[in-house]
N, C-alpha and C positions, 0 to 999 in steps of 0.2 A: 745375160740378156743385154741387149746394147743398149746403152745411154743410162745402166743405173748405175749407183756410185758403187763403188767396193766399201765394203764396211770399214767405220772409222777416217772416212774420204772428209775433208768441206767441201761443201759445199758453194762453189764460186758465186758471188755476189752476180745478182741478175738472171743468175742460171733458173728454168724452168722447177718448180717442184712436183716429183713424180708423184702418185695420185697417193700410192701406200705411206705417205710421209705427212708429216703435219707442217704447216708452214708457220716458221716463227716469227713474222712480222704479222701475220693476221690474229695469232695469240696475243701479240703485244699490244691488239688494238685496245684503248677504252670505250667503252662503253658511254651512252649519253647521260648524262647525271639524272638524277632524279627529281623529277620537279616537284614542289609540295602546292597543290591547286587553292585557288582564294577562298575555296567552299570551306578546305578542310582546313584550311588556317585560320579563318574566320571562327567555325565550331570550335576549334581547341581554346580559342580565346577568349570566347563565352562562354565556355565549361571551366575555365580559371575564375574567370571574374566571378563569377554565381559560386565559386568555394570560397575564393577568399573573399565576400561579401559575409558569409555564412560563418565564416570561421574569423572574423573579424573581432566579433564578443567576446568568444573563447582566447583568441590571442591577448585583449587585454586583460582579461582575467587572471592568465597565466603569467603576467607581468606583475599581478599584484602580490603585494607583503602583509603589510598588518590592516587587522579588521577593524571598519568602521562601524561605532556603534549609533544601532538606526532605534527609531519608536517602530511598536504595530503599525500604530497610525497613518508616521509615512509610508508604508510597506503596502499599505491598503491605498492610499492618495497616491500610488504610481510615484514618489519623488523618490523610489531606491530602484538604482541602474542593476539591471541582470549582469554587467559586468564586474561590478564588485564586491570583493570580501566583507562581509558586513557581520553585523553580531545584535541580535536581541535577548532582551537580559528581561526577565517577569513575566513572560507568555505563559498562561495555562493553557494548558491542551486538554480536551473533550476527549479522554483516552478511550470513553467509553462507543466513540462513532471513529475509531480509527482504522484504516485500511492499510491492508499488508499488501503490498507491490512487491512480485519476485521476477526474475528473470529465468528463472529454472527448477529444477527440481533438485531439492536440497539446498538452493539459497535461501538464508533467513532474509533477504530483500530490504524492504523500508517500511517501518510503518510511519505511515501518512495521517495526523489528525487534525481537525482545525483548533485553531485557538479560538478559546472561548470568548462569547463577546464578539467575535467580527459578523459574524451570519456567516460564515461560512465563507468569506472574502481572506481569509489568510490562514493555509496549513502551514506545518514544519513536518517533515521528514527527516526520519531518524532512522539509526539501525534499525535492521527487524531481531539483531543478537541482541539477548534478555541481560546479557551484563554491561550493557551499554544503558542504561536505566533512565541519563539526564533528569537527575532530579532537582537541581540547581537552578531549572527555570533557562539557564544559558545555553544560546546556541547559537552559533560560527560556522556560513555557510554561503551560498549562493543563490537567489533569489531568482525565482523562474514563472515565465507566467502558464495556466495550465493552459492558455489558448493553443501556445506551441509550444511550450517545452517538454520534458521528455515523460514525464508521467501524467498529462494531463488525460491523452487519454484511453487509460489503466482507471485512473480515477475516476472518468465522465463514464466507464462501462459498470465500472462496481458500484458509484450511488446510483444509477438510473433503478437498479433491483432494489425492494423494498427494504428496510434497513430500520432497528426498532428506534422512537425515541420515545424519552420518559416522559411524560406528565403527571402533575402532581393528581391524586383523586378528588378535590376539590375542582380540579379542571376540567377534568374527565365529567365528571357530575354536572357542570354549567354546560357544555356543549353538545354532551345526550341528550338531558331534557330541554336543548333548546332546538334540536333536530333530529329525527330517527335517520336522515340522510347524508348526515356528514355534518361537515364545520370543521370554522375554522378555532386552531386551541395555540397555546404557547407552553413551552417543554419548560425543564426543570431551570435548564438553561437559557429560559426566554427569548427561545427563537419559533417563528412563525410558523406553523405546519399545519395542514387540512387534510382531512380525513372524508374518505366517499361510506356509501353505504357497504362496501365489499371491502375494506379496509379493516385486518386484521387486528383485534385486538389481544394481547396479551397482561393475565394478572399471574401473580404467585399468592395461592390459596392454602388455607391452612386443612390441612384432611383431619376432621375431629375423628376419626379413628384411628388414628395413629399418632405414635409418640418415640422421643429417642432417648433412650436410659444411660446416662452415664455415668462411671462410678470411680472411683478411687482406691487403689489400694491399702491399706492400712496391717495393722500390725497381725491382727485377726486374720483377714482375709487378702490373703499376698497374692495370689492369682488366679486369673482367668474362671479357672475352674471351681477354686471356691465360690466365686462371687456368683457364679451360675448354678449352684447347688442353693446359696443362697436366694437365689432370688424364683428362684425353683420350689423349692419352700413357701417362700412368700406370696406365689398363685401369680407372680408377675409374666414367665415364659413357662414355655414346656421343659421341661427334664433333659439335658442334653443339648440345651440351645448352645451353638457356638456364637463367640461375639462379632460382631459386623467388623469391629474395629480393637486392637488392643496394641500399646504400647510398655514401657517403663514403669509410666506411672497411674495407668486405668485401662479401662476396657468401655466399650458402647454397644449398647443392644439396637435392634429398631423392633420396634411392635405393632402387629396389625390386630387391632384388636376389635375392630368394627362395632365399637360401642360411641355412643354419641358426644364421649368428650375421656376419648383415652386418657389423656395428659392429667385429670384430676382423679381418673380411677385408678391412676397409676400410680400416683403420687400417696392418693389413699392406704395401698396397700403399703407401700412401700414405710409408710409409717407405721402402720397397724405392726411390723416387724421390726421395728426400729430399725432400721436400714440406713442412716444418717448420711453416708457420705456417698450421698448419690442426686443427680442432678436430674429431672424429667422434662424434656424440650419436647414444642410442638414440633410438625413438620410441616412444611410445605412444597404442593405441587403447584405445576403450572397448567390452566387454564385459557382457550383459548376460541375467540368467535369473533365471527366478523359485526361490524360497529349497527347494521340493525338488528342482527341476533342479540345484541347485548340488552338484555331487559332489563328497564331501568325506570322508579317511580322517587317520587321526594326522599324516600327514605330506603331505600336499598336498590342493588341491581343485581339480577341474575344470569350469571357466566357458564355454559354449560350447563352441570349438575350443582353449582354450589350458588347457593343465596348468601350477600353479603349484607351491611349495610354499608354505606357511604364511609362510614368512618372506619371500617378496616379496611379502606383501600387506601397506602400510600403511594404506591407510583405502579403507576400503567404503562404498558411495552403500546405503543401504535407504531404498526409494520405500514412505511409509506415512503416514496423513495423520498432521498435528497439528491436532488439536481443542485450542480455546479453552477452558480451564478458566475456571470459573463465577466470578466476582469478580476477572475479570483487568483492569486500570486500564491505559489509555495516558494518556502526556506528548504533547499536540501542540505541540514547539517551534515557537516564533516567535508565537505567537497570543500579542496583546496587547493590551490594554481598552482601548487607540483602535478597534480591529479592530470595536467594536461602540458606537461613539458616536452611533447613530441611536438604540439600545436606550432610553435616556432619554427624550427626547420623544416616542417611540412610547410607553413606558410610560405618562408623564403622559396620552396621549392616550386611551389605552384606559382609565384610571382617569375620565376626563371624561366620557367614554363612558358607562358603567358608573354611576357618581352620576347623571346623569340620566336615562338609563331605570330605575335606583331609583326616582327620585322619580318618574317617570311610571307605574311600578307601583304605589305608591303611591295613584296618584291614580285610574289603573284600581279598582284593592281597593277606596276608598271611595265611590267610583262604580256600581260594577255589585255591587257586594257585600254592603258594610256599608248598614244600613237607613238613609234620609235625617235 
């Protein structure tokens, strides 16, 4: 065909390029750079600033070394910074109002209790692992408010549900006969709580029919079995009772004996056989009504089915929530500024960030903006 090259021909400069062919100066063109617009330079550099704002606390954290030792006091008076290693030494913790915070299923988490004596103005977080115990009173850690920090709220969802505290029954006593509608009481630990009319109460109540026999091996009667033949004998169980409980050095019955004071007919027998090396304990169940069901005159109140008086009641369960008061601080022990040694070079990174989509705002503004 005329006018195409012979294969392996050049192609003379200026010459036409036939259509089957790719021209290599049009390959060689570039392209127009990429521009980066002022919107999206602008966004990237307030999506930096608002992290390293954020991650500013943690950075200095993570620079810090040895702990400073703070009071409760300040801890509760806001004068201890969230960003330092700090350490209190003599907090008792209310183990009995403590909340377990997990992140999953199968993490032992944190538990969360207050110290005693603040109102509830300062928890410490601990493991939720049971061989981490702190029984020392001492804990080294980092100080968070629960308004925003990270367990506040896990915490503000679990006190909001009602949650038992104890008062003593001399307490309980002054605030029933002083309203069938609730009132206001103070717990073991003399902190303020109010109780409505539909506000759960709970007692542990002795069941006078029942009793728990426990005995001791001896030279005589070495096991299980003997001591259940003997007591079999002695009109205490039935013939073949097996024991509830038995180790090394004894064995334990329980008895339903639906007589009106097990524990001294039990005892009765039990010596009527001379039976010596054996112990008979009440038992007790729990009890439970809400605060106008709870009947109640100068001299006794009645729970359910069981009539007391005043003085076998030593401490009361009232189910009522605790809410979070407003500037409450947790201690999360054990958190240590290794715990955040990435927090650095992320920081630097997002500052790197951040200066150059500046200067490519920059260069947008005087680009599409400012007059040439």
């Amino acid at each position: 065909m005329a006018g195409k090259r012979p294969p392996g021909a050049k192609r003379e400069v200026g010459a036409p390029v036939p259509k089957d062919e790719i021209d290599p100066e049009l390959v060689s063109l570039r392209g127009p750079r990429a521009k980066v617009g002022a919107i999206t330079a602008l966004a990237i550099v307030v999506v930096c600033c608002v992290y390293l704002v954020r991650l500013f606390g943690d950075l200095v954290f993570a620079r810090g070394s040895e702990p400073q030792p703070v009071k409760v006091s300040d801890v509760i008076a806001g004068n201890v910074s969230g960003n330092d290693l700090v350490e209190v030494r003599g907090a008792q913790l209310e183990r009995s109002a403590a909340v377990r915070v997990r992140t999953g299923a199968g993490d032992p988490g944190l538990r969360v209790a207050p110290v005693a004596g603040t109102h509830d103005m300062m928890w410490i977080a601990v493991s939720g692992d049971p061989d981490a115990p702190y029984l020392d009173g001492r804990y080294v850690g980092r100080v968070h408010e629960t308004s925003s920090g990270p367990l506040g709220a896990a915490m503000r969802e679990y006190l909001d549900t009602p949650q038992p505290r104890f008062v003593t029954g001399a307490e309980l006593q002054r605030a029933r006969l002083a309203s069938a509608d609730g009132g206001g009481m103070k717990t073991v630990d003399n902190e303020p709580i109010t109780a409505r009319a539909d506000t759960p109460i709970e007692l542990g109540v002795v069941d006078p029919g029942a009793a728990k026999v426990v005995v001791a091996f001896t030279d005589k009667l070495k096991e299980p079995k003997a001591w259940g033949d003997a007591l079999a004998a002695a009109g205490v169980i039935a013939s073949g009772t097996a024991p509830s409980e038995s180790d090394k050095v004894g064995a334990t019955w329980i008895l339903h004996t639906g007589t009106a004071d097990a524990v001294a007919a039990t005892e009765a027998k039990l010596d009527k056989a001379s039976l010596w090396a054996t112990r008979v304990e009440a038992i007790s169940v729990q009890r439970k009504a809400s605060w106008k069901e709870l009947g109640a005159t100068p001299t006794g109140l009645t729970i359910g089915d069981a009539n007391l008086s005043w003085s076998a009641v030593d401490v009361a369960a009232v189910w009522v929530p605790r809410p979070l008061p407003d500037g409450a601080r947790v201690l999360v022990a054990d958190e240590r500024p290794g715990d955040y040694k990435l927090v650095q070079p992320l920081y630097v990174a997002l500052a790197l960030i951040g200066l150059l989509f500046a200067w490519a705002l920059w260069r947008a503004v005087k680009r599409d903006w400012l007059p040439a």
